[in-house]
C-alpha positions as CSV (number, residue, x, y, z in Angstrom):
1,X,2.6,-26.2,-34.7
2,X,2.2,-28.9,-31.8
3,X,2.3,-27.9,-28.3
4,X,5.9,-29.2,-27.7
5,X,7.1,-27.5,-30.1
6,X,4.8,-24.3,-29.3
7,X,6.4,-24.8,-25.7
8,X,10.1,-24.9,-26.9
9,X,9.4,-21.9,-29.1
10,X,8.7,-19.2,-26.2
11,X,10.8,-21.0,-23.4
12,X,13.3,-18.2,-23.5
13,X,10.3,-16.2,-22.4
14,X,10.5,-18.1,-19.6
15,X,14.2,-18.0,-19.0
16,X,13.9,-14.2,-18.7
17,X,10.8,-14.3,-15.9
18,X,13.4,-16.0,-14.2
19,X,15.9,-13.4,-14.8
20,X,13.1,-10.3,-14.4
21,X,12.6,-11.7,-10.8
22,X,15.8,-12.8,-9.9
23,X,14.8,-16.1,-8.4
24,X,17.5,-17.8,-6.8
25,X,16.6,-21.1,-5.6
26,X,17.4,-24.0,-8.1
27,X,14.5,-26.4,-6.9
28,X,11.8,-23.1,-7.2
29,X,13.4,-21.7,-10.2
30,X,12.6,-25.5,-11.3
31,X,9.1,-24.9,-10.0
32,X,8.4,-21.6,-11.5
33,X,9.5,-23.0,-14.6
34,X,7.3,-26.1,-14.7
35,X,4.2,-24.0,-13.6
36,X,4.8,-21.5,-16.6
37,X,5.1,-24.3,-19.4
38,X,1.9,-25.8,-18.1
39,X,0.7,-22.2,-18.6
40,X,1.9,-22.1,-22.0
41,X,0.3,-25.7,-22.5
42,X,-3.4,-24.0,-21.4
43,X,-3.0,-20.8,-23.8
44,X,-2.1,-22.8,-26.7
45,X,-5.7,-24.6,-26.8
46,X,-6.8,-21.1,-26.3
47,X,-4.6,-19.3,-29.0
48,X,-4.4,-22.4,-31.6
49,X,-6.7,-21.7,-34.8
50,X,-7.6,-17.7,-33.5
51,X,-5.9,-14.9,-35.6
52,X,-7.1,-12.5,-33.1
53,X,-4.7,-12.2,-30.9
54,X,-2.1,-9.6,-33.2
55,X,1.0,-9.8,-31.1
56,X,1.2,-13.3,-29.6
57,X,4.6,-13.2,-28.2
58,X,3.7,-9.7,-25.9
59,X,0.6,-11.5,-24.9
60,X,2.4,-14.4,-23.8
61,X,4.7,-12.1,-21.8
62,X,1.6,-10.6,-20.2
63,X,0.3,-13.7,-19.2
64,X,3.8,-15.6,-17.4
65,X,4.9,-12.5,-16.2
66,X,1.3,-12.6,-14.2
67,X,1.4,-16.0,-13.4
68,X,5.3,-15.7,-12.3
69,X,4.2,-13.0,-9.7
70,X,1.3,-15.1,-8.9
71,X,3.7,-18.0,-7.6
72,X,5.8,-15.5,-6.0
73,X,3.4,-14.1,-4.0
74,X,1.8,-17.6,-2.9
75,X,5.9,-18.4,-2.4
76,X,6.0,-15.1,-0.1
77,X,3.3,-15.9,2.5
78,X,5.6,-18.6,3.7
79,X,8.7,-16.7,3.7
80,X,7.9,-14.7,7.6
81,X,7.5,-18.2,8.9
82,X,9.1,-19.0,12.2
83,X,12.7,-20.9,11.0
84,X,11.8,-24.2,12.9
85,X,8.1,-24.1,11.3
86,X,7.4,-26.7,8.4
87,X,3.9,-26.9,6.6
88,X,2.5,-30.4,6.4
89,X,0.8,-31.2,3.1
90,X,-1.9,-33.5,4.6
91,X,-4.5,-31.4,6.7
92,X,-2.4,-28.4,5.9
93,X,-1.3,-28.2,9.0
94,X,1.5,-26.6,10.8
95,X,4.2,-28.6,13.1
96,X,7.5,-27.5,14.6
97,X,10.3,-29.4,13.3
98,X,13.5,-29.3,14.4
99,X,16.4,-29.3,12.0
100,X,18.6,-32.4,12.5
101,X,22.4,-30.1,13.2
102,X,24.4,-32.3,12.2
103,X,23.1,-32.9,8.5
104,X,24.7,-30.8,5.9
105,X,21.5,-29.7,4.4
106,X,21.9,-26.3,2.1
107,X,19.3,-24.5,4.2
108,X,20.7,-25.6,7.8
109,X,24.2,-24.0,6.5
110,X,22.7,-21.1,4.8
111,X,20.9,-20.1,8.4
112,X,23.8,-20.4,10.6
113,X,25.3,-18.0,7.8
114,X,22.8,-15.4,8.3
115,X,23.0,-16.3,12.4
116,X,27.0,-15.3,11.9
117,X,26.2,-12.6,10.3
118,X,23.5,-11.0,12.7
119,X,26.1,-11.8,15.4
120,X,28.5,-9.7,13.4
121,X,27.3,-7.0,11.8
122,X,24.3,-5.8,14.5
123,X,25.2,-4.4,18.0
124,X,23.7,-6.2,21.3
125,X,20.6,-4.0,21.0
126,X,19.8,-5.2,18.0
127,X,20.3,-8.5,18.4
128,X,18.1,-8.7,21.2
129,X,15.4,-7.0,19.4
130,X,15.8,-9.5,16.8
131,X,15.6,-12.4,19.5
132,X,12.9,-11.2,21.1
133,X,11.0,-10.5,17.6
134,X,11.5,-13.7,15.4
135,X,11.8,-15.7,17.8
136,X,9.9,-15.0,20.9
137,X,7.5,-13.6,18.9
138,X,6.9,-10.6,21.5
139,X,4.7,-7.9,20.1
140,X,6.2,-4.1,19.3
141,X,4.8,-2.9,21.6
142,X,5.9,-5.1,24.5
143,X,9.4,-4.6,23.1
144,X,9.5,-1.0,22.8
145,X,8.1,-0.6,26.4
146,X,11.1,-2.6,27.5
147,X,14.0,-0.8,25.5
148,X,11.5,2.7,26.5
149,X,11.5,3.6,23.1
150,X,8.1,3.9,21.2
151,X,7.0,1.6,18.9
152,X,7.7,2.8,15.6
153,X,11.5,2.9,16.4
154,X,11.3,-0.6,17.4
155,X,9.3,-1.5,14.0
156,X,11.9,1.1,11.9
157,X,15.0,-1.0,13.2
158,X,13.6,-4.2,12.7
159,X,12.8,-3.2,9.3
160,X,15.9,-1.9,8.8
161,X,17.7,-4.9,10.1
162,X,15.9,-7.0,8.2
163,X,16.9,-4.9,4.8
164,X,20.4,-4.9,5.8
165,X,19.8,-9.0,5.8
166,X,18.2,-8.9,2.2
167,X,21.2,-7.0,0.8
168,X,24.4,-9.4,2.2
169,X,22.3,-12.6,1.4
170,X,21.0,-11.4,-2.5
């Protein structure tokens, strides 16, 4: 068997990584996808001409469902990012960029979504937690001493907001 056709012959292994971890976002579901065929690409020089390896297709399962939740969690340590905070690729640096409002790019909509719906579904209190949180980046502590509530209540309803978040957006 050649590797393209090795490649084609476990892709729906692939297709259900995708489904396991519910990815969402065409262009990283693209990603994810690419990154796990090249996977597949550097076990077949490994696996070609052994009979060791008894069950091939669970060890290939193994293996992408490792590497999927490798990518994910490289794809999470972005994810707490300020909203107006872009990496660049050179010098891996980090620069505030400012997303152009009156472009109709898919994530510029899908924030002032999430902005509609903090404004509607969380009281005043809440909201200005939320403010003063994400985006003034003020500590718990300096919160809760201005609400004069302790910390962990301020950490609990952030938390909680931002689960309430997770649910109406998955």
């Amino acid at each position: 068997m050649n590797i393209e056709g090795f490649v084609s012959t476990y892709e729906y292994i692939i297709k259900r990584m995708i489904r396991i971890f519910k990815v969402k976002n065409k262009d990283f579901v693209e990603d994810i996808k690419q990154e796990l065929r090249m996977k597949l690409v550097s076990v077949y020089d490994q696996v070609i001409g052994k009979d060791s390896i008894e069950n091939l297709e669970s060890y290939l399962f193994i293996i992408l469902k490792r590497t999927t939740i490798n990518i994910l969690k490289k794809e999470s340590r972005f994810k707490h990012l300020s909203l107006n905070q872009k990496k660049m690729k050179s010098d891996e640096e980090w620069i505030n960029e400012i997303p152009d409002t009156h472009s109709n790019d898919d994530s510029t909509e899908k924030v002032e979504e999430i902005l509609i719906f903090i404004t509607d579904s969380f009281t005043k209190d809440e909201i200005n937690i939320f403010h003063l949180y994400f985006e003034k980046k003020m500590s718990l502590e300096k919160i809760s001493e201005m609400h004069q509530t302790s910390r962990e209540t301020i950490r609990r309803k952030i938390n909680i907001m931002k689960e309430k978040i997770r649910r109406w957006y998955t």
